[in-house]
N, C-alpha and C positions, 0 to 999 in steps of 0.2 A: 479177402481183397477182391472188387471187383474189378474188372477187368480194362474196361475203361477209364478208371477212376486215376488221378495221378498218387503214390503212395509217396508219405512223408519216411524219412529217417528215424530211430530212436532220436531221443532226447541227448542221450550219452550219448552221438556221435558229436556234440557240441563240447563236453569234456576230452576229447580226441583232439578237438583239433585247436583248442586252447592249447592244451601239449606240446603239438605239432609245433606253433606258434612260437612258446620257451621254447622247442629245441632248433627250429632255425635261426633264434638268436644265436645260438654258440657261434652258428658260421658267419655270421657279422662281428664277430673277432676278430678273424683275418684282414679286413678293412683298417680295423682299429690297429694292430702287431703294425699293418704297415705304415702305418700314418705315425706313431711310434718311430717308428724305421727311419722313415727317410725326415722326419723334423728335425731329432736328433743327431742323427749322422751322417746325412744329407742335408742339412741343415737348408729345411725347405720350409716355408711361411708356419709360423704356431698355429693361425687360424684354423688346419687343417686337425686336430686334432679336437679339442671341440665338437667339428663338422662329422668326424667319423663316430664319437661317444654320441653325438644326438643323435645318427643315423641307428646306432646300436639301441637306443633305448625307444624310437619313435615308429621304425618299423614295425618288429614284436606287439607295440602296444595299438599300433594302427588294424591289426592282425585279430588281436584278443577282442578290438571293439566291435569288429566286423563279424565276429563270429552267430550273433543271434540273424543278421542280413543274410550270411550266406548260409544258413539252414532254411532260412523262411523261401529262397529260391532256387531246391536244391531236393529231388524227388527222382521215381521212376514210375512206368506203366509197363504191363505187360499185356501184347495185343497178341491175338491169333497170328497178324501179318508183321508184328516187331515188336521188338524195345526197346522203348525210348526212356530217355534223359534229360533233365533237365538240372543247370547247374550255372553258378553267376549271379551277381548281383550289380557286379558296373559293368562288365563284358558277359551278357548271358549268353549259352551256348546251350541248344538240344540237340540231342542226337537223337538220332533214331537208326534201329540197324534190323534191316531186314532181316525174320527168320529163316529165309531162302539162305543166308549168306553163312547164316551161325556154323562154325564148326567145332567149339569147345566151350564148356563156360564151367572155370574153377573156383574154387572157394580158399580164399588166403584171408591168414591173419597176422598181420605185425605185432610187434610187441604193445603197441598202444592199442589196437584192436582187443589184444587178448586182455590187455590189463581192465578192458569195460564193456568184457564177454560180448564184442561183437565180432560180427567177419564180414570180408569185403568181396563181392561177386562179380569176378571179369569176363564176361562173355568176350570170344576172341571170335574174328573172320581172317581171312586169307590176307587180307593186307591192314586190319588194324584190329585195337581192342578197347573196350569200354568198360568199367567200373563201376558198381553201385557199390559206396563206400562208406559200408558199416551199416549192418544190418542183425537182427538176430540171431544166431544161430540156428534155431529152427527155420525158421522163415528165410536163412541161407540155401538150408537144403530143398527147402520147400520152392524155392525159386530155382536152383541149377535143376530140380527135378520136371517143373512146369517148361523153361524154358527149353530141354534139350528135349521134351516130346511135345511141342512145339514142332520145332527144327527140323524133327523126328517122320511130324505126320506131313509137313510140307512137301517133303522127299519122298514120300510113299505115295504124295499126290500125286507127282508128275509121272 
């Protein structure tokens, strides 16, 4: 990797978050119980029911379409003086976070991480923290190892 270069994600971080996608449909159920709820027993307009099954079925698949947009703008770089983020496709956002500031950076994996052998890298500072989310597990290690002697030599500088 070089250094200035911005790095893509695996591939399989795209099956992740297809996943992701099906499992926060479950909680657009609650929406749905309610609308359920109060039509019936509150006998509140039918319309609304309808309105919540499309909400359940058109989120999720708004989600799954989107997924090839928010890989193609969705990277990180690691510089001598930081690293940075980039992530978004209708609200982009970069971060960038000073290695002066780094004070942790862990390696986790969730069950969807683990089920497509990647892991996710949080570099932490004193008031917030950032995510490169899904990566491979070499290149896990390979990053929390680069980034905290990084961090490392900044602090030796001063």
């Amino acid at each position: 990797m070089r250094m200035d270069q911005l790095e893509k994600l695996p591939e399989r971080i795209k099956t992740v978050w297809r996943a992701d996608a099906v499992a926060d449909a479950g909680w657009l159920l609650v929406p749905l119980a309610a609308a359920i709820y109060v039509v019936y027993w509150r006998h509140w307009p039918v319309w609304l029911l309808p309105l919540a099954g499309a909400l359940l079925v058109i989120v999720p698949l708004v989600q799954l379409v989107l997924v090839p947009y928010r890989y193609t703008f969705t990277g990180y770089r690691i510089r001598p003086e930081s690293v940075e983020l980039r992530s978004g496709f209708i609200f982009r956002k970069q971060e960038s976070i000073p290695t002066t500031r780094i004070q942790n950076v862990t390696i986790e994996q969730g069950p969807l991480l683990r089920w497509q052998k990647l892991q996710a890298v949080r570099v932490a500072t004193a008031s917030t923290s950032a995510k490169i989310d899904g990566v491979e597990p070499a290149e896990a290690e390979r990053l929390r190892a680069a980034i905290l002697k990084l961090a490392l030599e900044v602090r030796d500088d001063r």
